[in-house]
C-alpha positions in Angstrom: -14.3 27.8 -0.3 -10.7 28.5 0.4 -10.9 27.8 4.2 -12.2 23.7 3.0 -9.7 23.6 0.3 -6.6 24.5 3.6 -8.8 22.2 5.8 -8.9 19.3 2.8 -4.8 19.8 2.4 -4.5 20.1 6.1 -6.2 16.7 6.2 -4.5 14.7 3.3 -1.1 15.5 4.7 -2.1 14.7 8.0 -3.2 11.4 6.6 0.1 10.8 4.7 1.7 10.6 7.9 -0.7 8.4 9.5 -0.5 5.8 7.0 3.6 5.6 7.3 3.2 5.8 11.0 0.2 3.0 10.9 2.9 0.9 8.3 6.2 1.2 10.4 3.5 0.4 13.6 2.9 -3.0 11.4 5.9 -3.7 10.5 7.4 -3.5 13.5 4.8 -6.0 14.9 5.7 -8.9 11.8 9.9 -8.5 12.5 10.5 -5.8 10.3 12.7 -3.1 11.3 12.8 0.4 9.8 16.2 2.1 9.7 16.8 5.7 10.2 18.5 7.5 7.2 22.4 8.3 7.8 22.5 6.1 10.7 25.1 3.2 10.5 23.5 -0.1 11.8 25.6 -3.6 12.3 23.3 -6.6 10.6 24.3 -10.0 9.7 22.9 -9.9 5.9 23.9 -12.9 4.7 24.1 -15.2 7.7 27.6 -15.4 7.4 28.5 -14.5 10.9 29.9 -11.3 10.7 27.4 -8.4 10.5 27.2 -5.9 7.8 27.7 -1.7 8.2 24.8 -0.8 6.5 23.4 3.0 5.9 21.4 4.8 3.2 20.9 8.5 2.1 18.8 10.4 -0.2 21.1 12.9 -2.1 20.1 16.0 -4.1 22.5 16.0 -7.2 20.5 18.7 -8.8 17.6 21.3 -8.9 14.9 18.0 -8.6 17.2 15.1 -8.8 18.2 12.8 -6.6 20.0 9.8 -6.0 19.0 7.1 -3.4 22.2 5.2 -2.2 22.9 2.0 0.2 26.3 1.9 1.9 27.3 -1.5 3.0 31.1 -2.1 4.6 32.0 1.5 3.8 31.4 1.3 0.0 28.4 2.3 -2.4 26.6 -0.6 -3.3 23.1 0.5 -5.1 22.2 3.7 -6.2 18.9 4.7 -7.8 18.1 7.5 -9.5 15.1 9.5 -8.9 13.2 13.1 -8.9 11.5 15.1 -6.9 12.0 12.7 -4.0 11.9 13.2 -0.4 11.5 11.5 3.4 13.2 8.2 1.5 12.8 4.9 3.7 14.7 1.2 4.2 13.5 -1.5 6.0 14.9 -4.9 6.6 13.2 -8.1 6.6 13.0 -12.2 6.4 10.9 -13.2 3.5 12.0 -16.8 3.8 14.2 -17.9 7.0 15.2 -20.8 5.1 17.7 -19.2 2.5 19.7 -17.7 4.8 19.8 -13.8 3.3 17.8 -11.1 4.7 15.8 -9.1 2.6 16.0 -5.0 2.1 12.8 -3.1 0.5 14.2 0.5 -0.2 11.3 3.0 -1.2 10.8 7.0 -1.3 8.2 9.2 -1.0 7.6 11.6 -4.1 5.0 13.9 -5.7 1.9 14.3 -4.5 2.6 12.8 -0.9 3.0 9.2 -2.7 5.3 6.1 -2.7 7.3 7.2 -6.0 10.1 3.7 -6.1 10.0 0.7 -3.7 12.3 -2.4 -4.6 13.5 -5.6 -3.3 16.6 -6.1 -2.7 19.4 -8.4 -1.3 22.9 -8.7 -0.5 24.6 -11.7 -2.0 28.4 -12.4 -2.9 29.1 -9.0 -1.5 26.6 -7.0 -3.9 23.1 -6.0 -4.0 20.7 -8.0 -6.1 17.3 -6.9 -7.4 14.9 -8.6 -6.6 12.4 -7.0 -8.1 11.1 -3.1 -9.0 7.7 -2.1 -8.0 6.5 0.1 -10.6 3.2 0.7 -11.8 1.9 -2.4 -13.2 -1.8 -3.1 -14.5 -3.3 -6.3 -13.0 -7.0 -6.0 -14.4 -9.3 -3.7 -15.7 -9.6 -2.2 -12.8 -6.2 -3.4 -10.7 -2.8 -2.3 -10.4 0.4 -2.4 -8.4 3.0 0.2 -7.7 5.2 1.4 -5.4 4.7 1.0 -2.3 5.6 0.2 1.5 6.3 -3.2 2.7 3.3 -4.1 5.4 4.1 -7.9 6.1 6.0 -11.2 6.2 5.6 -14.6 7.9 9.5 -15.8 7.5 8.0 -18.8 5.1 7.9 -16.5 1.6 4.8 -14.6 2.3 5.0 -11.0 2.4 2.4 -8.0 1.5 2.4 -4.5 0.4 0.4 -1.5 1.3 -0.3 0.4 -1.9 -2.0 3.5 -3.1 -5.4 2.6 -4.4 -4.8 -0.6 -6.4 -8.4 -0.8 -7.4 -10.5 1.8 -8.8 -13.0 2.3 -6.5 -11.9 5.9 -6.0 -15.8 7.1 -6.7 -17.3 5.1 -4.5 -15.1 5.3 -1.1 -12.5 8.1 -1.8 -8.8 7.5 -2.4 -7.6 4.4 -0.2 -4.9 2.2 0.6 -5.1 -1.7 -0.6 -2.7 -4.5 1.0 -1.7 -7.0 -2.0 -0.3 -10.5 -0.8 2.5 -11.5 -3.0 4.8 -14.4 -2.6 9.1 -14.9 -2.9 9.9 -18.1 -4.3 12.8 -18.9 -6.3 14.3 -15.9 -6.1 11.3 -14.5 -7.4 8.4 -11.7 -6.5 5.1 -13.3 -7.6 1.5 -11.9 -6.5 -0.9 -14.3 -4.6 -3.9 -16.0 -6.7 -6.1 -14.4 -4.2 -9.6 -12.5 -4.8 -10.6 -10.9 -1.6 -7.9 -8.3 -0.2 -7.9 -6.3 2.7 -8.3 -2.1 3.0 -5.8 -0.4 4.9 -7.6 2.9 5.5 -9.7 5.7 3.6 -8.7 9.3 3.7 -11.5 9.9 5.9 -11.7 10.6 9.8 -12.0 6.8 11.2 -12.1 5.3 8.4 -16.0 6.2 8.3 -18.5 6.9 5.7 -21.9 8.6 5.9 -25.0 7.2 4.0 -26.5 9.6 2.0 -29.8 7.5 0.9 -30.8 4.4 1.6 -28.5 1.4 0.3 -29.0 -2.5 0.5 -26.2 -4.4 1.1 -25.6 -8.0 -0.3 -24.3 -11.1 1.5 -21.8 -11.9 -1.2 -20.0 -10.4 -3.8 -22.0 -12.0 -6.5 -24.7 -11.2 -8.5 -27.4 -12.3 -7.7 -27.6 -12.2 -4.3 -29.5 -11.9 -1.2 -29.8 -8.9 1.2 -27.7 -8.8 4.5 -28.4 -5.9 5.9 -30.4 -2.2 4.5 -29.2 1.0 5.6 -30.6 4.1 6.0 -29.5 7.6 5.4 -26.9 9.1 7.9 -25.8 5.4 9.2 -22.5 5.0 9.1 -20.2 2.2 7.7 -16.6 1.1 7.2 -14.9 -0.2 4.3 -12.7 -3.0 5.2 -12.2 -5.7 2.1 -11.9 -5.5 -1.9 -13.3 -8.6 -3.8 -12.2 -8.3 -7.3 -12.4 -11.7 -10.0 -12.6 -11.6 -13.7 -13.5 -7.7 -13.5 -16.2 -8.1 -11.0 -15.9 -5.8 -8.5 -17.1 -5.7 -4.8 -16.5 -3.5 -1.8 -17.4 -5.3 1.4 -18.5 -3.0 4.3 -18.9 -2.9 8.4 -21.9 -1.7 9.9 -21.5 -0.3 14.0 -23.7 -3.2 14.6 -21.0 -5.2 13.2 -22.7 -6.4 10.2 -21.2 -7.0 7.2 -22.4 -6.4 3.1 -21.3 -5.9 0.0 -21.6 -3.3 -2.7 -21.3 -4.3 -6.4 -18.5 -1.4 -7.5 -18.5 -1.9 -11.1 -21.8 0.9 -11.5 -19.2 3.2 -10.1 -15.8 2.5 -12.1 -14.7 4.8 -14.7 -13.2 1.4 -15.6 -16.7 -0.2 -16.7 -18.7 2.9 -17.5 -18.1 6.4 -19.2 -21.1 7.6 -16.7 -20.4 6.0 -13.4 -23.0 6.4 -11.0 -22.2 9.0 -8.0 -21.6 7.5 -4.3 -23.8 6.6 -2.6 -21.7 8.3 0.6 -21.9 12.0 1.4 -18.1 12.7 2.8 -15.5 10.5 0.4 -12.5 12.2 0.0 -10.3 12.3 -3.3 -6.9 13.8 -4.3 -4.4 13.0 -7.2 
């Protein structure tokens, strides 16, 4: 018992780092560049001309606090307080080309190897604005936002986040990691009408779960609805979108074939039942 609960931490944190690898991987891809803390970088934040000295540091103040601070020009302009915070993070983007001002998403890792503070931030008239504060925030019955690391942006005030399990479909696949769409308009952080969202990744090797019994899969996320594909025990699927409207909730899954079905989640939400049903998958994964 003790040798799978090292093997299970082992794995998690292991996992952790994959995920911020997999996020700085993306960003990187979308125009977003990741600075490194206590380095001093020269960018133009305000399309002025003449770039900016900008650096941040996470400083222990005392015993579990801390204080997350931008420099810009030589002078302190934000500081955030927090606790028990480590391996803090600062990555510069372009929500919107058009309004000339480049966009700063500060966030820090915390307790329990999660996302603890993420904001949005700018520099305007020579101080830092919020934007907005990404703290936990119920969406639905079974939806929420919180912290989290900045995954996306098109340039034309798109942008998404990769977050922590925003839908509670722990007891069916595991803990996860959910991208949210959101858009910046008006000065303003606003989620996307959307229903269908994309999963990041499972804590799971691959990304890969294991059929314990037999399941049928639906076409759509609606009920009723007709059979696309029936598995049987030991085949193996991935988990790769959420579909979530008026509390209905569906995973969508990925066959090796490359088939594709749905499974109505609301059976196995603590969010709809006091006695969900178990999964239907022999190795999910969970953690707090």
């Amino acid at each position: 018992m003790k040798n799978k609960i090292l093997l299970f931490t082992f794995l998690l944190l292991c996992f952790g780092s994959c995920l911020y690898c997999t996020c700085v991987s993306q960003a990187a891809s979308q125009k977003i560049t990741k600075l490194k803390e206590n380095k001093l970088y020269s960018i133009d934040l305000n399309s002025d001309g003449v770039p900016e000295k900008i650096k941040y540091s996470l400083i222990n103040t005392k015993d579990i606090s801390y204080k997350y601070k931008i420099y810009i020009n030589g002078k302190i302009a934000y500081t955030k307080k927090l606790e028990c915070s480590y391996n803090p993070g600062l990555y510069i983007a372009d929500f919107d080309k058009k309004d000339g001002v480049k966009d700063l998403w500060a966030f820090s890792w915390g307790e329990s190897d999660d996302i603890i503070y993420s904001s949005h931030l700018q520099f305007k008239n020579h101080t830092v604005k919020k934007i907005c504060d990404f703290d936990y925030k119920e969406i639905g019955k079974a939806f929420n936002i919180r912290s989290g690391i900045l995954h996306s942006t098109d340039g034309k005030g798109h942008f998404s986040v990769c977050f922590d399990r925003s839908f509670y479909v722990d007891n069916l696949i595991g803990n996860h990691y959910d991208i949210i769409p959101f858009t910046y308009k008006n000065g303003k952080d606003k989620l996307q009408n959307v229903s269908t969202y994309k999963i990041k990744s499972i804590i799971n090797k691959n990304n890969i779960l294991t059929l314990k019994e037999e399941i049928s899969f639906l076409s759509k996320p609606k009920i009723p609805s007709s059979i696309s594909m029936k598995l049987k025990r030991g085949k193996k699927v991935k988990p790769t979108k959420i579909y979530y409207k008026k509390d209905q909730l569906f995973v969508q899954f990925k066959s090796d074939s490359g088939q594709t079905g749905w499974i109505y989640a609301n059976p196995y939400c603590y969010s709809f039942s006091n006695d969900p049903m178990q999964s239907p998958f022999s190795d999910i994964l969970l953690a707090d």
